[in-house]
LUMDRENTI-364971 format. One record per residue: residue in one letter; x negated, y, z of N, C-alpha, C in turn; residue number from 1. Coordinates in Angstrom, 2 decimals, decimal comma. Atoms other than C-alpha are relative to their C-alpha. Layout:
{a; {X; Y; Z}; {X; Y; Z}; {X; Y; Z}; NUM},
...
% end
This chain:
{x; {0,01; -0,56; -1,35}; {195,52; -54,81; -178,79}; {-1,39; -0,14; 0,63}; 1},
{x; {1,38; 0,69; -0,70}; {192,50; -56,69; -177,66}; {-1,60; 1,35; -1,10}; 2},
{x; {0,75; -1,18; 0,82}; {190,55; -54,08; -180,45}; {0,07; 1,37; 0,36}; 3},
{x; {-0,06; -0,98; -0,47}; {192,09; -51,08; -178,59}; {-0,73; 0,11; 1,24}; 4},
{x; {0,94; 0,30; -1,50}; {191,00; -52,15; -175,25}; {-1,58; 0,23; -0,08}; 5},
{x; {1,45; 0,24; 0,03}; {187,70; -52,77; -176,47}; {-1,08; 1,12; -0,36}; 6},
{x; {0,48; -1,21; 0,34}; {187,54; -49,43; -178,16}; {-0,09; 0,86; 0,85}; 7},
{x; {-0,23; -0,21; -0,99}; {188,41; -47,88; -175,41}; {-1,21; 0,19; 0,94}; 8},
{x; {1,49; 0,82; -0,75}; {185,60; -49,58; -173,21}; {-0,73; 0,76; -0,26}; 9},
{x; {1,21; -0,58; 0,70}; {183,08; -48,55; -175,50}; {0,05; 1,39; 0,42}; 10},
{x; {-0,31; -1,64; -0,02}; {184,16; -44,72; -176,03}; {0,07; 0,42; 1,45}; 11},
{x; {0,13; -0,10; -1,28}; {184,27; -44,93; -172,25}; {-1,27; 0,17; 0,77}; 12},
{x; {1,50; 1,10; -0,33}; {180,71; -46,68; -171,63}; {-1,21; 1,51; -0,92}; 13},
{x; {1,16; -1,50; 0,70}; {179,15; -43,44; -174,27}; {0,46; 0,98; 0,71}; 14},
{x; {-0,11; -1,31; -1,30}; {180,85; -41,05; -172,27}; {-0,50; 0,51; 0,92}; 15},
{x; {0,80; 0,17; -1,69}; {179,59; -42,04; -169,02}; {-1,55; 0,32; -0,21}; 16},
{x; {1,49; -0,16; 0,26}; {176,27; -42,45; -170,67}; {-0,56; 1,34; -0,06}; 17},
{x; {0,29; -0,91; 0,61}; {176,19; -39,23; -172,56}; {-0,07; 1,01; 1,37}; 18},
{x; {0,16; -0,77; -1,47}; {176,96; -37,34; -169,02}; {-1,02; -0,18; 0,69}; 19},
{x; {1,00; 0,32; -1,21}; {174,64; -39,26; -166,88}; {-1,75; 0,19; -0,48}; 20},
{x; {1,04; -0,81; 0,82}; {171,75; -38,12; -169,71}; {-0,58; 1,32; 0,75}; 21},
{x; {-0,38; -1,46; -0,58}; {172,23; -34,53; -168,34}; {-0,39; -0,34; 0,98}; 22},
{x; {0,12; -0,26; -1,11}; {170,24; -33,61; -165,54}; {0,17; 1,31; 1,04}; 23},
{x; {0,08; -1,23; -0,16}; {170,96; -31,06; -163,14}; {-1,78; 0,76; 0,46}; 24},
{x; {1,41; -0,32; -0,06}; {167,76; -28,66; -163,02}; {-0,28; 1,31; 0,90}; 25},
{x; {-0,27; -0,47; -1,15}; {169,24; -26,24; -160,02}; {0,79; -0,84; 0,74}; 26},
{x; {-0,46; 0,81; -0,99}; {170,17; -28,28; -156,75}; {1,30; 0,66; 0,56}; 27},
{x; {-0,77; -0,86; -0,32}; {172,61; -25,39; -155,93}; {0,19; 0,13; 1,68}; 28},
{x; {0,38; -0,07; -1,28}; {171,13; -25,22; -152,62}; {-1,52; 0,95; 0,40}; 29},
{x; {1,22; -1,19; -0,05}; {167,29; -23,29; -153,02}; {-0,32; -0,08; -1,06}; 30},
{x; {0,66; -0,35; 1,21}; {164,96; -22,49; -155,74}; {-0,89; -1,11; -0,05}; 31},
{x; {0,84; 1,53; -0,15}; {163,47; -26,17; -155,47}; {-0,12; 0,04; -1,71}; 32},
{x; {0,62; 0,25; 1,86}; {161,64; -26,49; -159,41}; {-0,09; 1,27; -0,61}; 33},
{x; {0,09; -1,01; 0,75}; {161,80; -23,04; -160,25}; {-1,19; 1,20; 0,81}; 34},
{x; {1,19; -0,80; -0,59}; {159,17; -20,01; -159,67}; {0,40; 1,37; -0,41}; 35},
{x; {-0,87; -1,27; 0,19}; {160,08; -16,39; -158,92}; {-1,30; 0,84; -0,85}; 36},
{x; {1,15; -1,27; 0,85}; {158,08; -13,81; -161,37}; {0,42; 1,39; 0,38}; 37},
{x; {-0,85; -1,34; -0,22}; {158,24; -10,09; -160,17}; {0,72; -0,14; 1,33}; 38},
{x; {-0,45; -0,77; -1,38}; {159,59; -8,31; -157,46}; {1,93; -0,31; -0,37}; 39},
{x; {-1,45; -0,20; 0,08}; {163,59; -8,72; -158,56}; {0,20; -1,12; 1,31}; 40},
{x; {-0,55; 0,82; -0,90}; {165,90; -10,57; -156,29}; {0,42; -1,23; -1,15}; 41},
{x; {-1,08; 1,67; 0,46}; {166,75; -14,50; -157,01}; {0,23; -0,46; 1,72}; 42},
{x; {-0,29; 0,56; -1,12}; {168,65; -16,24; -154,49}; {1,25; -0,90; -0,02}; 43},
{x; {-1,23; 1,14; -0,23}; {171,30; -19,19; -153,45}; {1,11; 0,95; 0,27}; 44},
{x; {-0,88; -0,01; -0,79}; {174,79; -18,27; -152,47}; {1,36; -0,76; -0,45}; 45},
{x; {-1,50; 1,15; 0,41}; {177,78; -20,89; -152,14}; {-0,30; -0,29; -1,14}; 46},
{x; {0,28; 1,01; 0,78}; {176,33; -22,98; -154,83}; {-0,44; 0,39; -0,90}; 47},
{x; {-0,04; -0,64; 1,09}; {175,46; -20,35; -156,92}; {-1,27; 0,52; -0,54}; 48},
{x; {1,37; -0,66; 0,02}; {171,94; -18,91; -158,41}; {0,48; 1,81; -0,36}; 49},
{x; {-0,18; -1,78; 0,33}; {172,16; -14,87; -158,38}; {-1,47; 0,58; -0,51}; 50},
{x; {1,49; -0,27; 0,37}; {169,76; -12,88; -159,99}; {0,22; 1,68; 0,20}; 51},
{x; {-0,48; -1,09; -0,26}; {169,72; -9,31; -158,90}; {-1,19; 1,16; 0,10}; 52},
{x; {0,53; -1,32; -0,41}; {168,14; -5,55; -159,02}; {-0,82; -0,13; 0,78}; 53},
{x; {0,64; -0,51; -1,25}; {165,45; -4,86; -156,72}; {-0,11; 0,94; -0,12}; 54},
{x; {0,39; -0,99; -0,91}; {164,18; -1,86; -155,00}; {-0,73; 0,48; -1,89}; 55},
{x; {0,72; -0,75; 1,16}; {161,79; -1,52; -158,45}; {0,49; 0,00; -1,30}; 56},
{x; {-0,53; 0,14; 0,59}; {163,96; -1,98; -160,93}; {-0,50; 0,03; -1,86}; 57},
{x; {0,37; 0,07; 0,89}; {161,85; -3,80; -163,35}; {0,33; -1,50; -0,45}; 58},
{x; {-0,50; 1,27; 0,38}; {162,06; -7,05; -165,45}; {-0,51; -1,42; 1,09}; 59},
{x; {-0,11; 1,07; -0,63}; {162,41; -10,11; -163,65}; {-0,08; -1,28; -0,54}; 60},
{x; {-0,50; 1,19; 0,51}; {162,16; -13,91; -164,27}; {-0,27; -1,14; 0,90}; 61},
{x; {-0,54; 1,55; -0,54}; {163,22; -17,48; -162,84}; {-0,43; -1,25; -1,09}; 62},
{x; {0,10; 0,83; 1,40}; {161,20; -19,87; -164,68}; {0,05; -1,52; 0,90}; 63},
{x; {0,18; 1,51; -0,75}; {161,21; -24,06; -164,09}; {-1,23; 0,07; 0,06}; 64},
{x; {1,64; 0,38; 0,19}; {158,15; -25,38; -163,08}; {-0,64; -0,61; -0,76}; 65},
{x; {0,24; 1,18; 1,49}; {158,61; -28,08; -165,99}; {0,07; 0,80; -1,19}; 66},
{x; {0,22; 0,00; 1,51}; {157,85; -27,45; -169,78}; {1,25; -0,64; -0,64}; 67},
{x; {-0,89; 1,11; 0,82}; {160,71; -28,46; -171,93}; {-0,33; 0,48; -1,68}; 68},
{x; {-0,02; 0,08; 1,91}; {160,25; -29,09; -175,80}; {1,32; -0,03; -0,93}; 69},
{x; {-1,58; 0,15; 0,31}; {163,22; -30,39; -176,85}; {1,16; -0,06; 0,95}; 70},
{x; {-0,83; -0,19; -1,26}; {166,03; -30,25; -175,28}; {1,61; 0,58; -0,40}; 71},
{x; {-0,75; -0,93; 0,30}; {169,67; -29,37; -174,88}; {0,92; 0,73; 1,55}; 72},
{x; {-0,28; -0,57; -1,01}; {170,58; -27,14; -172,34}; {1,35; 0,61; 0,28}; 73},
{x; {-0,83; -0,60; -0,24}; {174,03; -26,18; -170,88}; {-0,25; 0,47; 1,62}; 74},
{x; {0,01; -0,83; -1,89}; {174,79; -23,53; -167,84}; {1,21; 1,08; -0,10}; 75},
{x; {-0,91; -0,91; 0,40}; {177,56; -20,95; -167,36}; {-0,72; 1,15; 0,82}; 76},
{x; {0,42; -1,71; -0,27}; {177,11; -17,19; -166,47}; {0,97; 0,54; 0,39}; 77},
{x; {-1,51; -1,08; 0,53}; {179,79; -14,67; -165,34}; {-1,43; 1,41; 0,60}; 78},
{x; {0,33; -1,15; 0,32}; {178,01; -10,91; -165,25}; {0,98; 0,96; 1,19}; 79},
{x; {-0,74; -0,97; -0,86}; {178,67; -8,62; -162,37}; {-0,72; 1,60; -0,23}; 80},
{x; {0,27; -1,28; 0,13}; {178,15; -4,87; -162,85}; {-0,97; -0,07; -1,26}; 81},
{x; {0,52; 0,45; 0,91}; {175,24; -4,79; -165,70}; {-0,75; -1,61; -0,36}; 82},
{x; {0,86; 1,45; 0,03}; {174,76; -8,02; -166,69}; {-1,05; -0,38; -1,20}; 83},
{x; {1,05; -0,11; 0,85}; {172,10; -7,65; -169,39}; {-1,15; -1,17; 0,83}; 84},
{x; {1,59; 1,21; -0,36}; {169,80; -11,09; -168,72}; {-0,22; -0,56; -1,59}; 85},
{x; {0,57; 1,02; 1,04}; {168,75; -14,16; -170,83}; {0,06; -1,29; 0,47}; 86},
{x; {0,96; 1,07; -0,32}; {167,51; -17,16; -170,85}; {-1,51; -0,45; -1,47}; 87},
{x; {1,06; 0,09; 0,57}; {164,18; -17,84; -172,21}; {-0,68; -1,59; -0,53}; 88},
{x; {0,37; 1,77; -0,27}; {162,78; -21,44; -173,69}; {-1,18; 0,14; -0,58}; 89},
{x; {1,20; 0,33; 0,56}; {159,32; -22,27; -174,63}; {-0,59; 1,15; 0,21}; 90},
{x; {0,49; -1,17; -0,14}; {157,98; -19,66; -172,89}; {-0,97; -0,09; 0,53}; 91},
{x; {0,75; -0,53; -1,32}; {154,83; -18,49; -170,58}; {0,30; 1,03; 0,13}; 92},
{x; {-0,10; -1,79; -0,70}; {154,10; -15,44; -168,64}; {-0,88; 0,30; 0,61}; 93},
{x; {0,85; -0,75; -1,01}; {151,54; -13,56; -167,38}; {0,24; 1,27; 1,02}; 94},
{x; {-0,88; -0,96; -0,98}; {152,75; -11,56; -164,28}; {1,23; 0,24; -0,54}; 95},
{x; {-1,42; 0,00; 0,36}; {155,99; -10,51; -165,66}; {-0,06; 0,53; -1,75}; 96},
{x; {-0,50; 0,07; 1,71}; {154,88; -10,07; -169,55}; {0,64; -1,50; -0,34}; 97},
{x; {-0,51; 1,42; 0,07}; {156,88; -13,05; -170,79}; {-0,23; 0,10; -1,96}; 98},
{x; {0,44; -0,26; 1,35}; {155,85; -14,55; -174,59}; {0,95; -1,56; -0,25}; 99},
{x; {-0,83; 0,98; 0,06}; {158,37; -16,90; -175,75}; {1,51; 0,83; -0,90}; 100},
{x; {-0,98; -0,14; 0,47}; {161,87; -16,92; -177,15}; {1,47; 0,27; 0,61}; 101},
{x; {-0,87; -0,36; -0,69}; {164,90; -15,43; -175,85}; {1,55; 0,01; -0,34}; 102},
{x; {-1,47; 0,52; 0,45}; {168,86; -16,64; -176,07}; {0,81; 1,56; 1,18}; 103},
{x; {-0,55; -1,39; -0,42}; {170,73; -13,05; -175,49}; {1,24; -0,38; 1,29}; 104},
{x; {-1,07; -0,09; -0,70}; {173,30; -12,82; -172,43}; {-0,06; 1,14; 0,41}; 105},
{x; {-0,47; -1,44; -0,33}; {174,73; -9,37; -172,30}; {1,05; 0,56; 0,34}; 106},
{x; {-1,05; -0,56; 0,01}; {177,17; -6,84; -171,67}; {0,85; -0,24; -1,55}; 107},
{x; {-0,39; 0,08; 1,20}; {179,68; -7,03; -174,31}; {-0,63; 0,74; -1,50}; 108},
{x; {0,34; -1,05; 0,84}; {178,91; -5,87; -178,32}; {-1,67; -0,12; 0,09}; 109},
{x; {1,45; -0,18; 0,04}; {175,22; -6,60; -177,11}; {-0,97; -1,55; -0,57}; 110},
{x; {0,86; 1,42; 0,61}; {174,34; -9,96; -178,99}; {0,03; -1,43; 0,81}; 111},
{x; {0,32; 1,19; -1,26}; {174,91; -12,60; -176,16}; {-0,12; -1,33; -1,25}; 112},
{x; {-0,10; 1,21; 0,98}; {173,87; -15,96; -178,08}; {-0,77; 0,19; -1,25}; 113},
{x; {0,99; -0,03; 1,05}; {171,65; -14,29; -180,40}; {-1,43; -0,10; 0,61}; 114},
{x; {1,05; 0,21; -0,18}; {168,09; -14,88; -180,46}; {-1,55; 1,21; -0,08}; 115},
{x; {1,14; -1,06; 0,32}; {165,03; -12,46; -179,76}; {-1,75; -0,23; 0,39}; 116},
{x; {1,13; 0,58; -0,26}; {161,64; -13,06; -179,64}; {-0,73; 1,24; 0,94}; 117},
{x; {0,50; -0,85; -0,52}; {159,75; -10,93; -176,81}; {-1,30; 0,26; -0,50}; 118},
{x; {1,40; -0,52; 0,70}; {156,19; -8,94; -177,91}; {-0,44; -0,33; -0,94}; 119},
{x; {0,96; 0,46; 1,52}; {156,43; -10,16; -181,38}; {1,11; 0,04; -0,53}; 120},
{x; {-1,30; -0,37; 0,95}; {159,41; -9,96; -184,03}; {1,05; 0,52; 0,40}; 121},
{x; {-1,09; -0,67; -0,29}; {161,84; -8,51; -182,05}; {1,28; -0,92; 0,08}; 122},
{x; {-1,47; 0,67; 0,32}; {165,54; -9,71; -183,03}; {-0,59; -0,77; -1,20}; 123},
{x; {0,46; 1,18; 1,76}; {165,44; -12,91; -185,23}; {1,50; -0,20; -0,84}; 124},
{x; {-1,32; 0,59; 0,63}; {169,07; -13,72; -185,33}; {1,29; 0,91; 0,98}; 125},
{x; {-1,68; -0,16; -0,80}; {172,42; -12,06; -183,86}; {1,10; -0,62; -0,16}; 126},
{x; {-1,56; 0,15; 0,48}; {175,56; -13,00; -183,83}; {1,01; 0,30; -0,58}; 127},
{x; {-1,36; -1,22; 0,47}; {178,37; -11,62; -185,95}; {0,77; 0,38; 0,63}; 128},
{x; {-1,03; 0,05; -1,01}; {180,47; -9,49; -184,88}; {0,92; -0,16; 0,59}; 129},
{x; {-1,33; 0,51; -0,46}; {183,70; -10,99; -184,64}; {-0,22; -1,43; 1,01}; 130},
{x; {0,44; 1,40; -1,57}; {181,83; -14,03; -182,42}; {-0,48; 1,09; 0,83}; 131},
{x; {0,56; -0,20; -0,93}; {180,76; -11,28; -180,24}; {1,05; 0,25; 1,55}; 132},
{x; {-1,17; 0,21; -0,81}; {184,49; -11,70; -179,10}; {0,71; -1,04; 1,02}; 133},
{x; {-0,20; 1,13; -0,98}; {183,99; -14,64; -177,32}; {-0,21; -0,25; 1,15}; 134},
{x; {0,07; -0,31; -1,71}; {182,66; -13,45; -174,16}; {0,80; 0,63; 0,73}; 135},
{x; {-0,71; -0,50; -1,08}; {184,38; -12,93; -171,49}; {-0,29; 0,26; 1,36}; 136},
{x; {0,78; -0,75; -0,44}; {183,36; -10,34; -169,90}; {0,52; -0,08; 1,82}; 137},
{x; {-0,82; 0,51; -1,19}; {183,45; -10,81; -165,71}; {0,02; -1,06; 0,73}; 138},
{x; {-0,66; 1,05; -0,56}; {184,66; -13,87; -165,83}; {-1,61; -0,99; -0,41}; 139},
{x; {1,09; 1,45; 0,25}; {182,39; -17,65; -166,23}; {0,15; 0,07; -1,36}; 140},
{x; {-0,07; 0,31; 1,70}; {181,21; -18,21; -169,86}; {-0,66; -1,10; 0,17}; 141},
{x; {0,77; 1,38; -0,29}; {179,73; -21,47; -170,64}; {-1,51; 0,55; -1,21}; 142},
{x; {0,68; -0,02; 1,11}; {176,55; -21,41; -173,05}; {-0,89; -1,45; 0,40}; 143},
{x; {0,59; 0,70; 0,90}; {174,84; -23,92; -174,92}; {-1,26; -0,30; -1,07}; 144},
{x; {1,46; -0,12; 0,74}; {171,08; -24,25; -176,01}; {-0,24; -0,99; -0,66}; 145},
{x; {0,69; 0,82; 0,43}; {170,02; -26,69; -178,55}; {-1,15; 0,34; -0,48}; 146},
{x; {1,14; -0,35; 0,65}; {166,40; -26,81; -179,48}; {-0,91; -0,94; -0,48}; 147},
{x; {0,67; 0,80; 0,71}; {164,96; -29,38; -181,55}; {-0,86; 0,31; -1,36}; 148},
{x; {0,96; -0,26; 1,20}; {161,53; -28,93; -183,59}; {0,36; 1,37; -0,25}; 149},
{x; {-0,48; -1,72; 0,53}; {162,09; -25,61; -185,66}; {1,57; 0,60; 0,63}; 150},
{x; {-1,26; -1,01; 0,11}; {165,61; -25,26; -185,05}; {0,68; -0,04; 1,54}; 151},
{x; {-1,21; 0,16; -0,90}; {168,02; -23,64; -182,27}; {1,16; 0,67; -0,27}; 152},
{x; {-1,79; 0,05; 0,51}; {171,28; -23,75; -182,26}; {0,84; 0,52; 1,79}; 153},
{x; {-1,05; -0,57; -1,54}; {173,57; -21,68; -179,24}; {1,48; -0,11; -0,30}; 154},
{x; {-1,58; 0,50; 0,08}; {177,26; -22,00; -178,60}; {0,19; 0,87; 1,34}; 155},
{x; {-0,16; -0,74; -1,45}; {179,07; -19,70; -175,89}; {1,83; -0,22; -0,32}; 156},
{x; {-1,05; 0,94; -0,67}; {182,35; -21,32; -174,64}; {0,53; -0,67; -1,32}; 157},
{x; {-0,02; 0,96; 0,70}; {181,91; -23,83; -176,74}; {0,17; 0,02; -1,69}; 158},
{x; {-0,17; -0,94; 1,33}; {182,04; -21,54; -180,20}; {-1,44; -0,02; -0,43}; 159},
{x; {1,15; -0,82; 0,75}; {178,90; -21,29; -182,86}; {-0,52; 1,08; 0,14}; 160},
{x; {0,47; -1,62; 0,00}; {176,99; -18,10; -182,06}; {-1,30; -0,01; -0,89}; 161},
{x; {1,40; -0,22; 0,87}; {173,43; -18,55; -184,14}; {-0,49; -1,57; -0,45}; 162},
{x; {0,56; 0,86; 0,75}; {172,10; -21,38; -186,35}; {-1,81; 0,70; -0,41}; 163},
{x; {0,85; -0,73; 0,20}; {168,07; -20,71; -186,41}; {-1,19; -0,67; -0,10}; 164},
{x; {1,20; 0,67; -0,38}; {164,96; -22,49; -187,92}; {-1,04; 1,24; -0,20}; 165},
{x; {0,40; -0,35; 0,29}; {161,69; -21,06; -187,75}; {-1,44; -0,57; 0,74}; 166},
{x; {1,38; 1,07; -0,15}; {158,11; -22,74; -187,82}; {-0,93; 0,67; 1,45}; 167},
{x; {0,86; -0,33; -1,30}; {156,58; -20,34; -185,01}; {0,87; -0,49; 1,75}; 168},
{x; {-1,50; 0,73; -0,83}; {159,95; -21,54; -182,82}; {-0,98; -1,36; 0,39}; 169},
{x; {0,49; 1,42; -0,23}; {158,61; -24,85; -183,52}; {-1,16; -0,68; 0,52}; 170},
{x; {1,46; 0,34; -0,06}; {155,27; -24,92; -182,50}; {-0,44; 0,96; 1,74}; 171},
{x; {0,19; -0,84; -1,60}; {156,10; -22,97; -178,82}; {0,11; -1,52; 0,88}; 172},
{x; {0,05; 0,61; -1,13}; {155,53; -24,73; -175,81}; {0,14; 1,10; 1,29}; 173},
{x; {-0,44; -0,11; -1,19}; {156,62; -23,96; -172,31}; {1,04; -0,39; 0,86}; 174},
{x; {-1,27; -0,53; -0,91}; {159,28; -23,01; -169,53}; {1,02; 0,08; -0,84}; 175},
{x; {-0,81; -0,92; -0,03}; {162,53; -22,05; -169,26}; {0,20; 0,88; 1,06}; 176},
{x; {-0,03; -1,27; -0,96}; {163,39; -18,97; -167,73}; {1,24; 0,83; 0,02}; 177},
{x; {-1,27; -0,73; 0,43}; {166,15; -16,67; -167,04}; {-0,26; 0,95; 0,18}; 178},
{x; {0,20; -1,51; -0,01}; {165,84; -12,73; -166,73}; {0,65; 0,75; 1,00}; 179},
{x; {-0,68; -0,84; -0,33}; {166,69; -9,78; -165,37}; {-0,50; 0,92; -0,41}; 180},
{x; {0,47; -1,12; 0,51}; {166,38; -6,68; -167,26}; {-0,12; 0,98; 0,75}; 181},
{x; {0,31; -1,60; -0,45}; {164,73; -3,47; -166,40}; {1,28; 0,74; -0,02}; 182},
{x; {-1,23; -0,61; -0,15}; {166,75; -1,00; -165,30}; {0,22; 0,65; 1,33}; 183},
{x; {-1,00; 0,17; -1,07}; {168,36; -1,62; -162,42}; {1,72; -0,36; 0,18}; 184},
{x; {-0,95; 0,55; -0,05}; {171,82; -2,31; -161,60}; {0,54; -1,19; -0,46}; 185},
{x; {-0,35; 1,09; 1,20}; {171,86; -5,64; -163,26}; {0,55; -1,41; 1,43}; 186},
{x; {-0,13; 1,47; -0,96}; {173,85; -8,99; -161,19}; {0,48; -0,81; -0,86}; 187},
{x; {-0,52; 0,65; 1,19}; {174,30; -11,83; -163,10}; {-0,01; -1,45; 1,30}; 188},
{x; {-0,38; 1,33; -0,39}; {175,84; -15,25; -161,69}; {-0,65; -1,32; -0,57}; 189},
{x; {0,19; 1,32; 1,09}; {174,52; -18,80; -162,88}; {0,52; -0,82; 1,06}; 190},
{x; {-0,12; 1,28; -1,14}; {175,91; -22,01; -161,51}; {-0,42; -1,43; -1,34}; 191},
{x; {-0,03; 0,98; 1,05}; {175,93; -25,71; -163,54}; {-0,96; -0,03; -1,31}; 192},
{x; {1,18; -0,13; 0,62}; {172,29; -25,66; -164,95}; {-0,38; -1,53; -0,46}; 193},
{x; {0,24; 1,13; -0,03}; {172,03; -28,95; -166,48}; {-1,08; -0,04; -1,62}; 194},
{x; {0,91; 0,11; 0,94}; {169,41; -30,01; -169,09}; {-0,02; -1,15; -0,57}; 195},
{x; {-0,34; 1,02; 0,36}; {169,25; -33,16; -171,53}; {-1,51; -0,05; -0,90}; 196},
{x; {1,27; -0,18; 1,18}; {165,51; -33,64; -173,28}; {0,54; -1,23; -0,88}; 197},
{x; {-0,13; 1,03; 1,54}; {165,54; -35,02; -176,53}; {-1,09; -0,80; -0,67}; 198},
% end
């Protein structure tokens, strides 16, 4: 008994730990740590980060002001009208070219969780398509960034979407960032932005 208890404890004591690791890296109150790129709309509402269309309806981005290397990043998304964004890690940007690596969040059928590299290889990795059945479209999805050395690894509600090393991966430094694609019509939700460096 005294061995259950104790197990218990423990498995309790890493729990707590493993949570209190995790920082949040939106206050869900202003854009305190982050920096707007471009003319799009970012903005607070009821706890929420929105990222939305402007007037010019060109690409957009929300980057931190911090550098992360390693790292593992969770946040959820739900997608209102086109929700074609991202999120971006190990990135810079000059005015709104952005050079870095990009974790897909799309309309359905469009790769969410796969990986694309902007102004240089294009698509590295997609998702298959029977995982591209895991979004749910609308509603909150959760996703999941791991990125250690060469390799990242995504997850979208809590499912495998891309396994991915590759030595130019490994050797980026920057931001993260989140998007808004050209276009226009694009609203995309974020709330529960938490980050864990490794």
């Amino acid at each position: 008994m005294k061995q259950l208890l104790l197990f218990i404890f423990c498995s309790s004591i890493t729990i707590i730990a493993l949570s209190q690791s995790k920082k949040k890296i939106f206050n869900g109150k202003d854009l305190t740590g982050w920096t707007i790129h471009g003319t799009e709309k970012w903005y607070v509402d009821k706890g929420e980060l929105i990222c939305e269309s402007g007037p010019d309806k060109k690409y957009g981005y929300l980057s931190t002001n911090k550098n992360y290397k390693n790292f593992f990043l969770t946040l959820k998304f739900k997608q209102e009208a086109n929700g074609n964004s991202g999120v971006f890690i190990r990135s810079t940007i000059e005015g709104v070219k952005i050079s870095g690596w990009q974790v897909e969040v799309a309309p359905p059928n469009l790769f969410t969780g796969g990986i694309y590299e902007s102004y240089g290889r294009g698509w590295l990795i997609k998702p298959k398509p029977e995982d591209e059945k895991i979004l749910k479209s609308g509603k909150w999805n959760k996703l999941e960034i791991k990125a250690v050395g060469d390799e990242v690894n995504t997850w979208l509600n809590g499912h495998k979407m891309v396994s991915f090393k590759d030595e130019k991966i490994g050797s980026g430094e920057g931001f993260i960032a989140l998007q808004i694609h050209e276009g226009g019509g694009i609203k995309v939700r974020w709330k529960d932005i938490k980050i864990e460096e490794l």
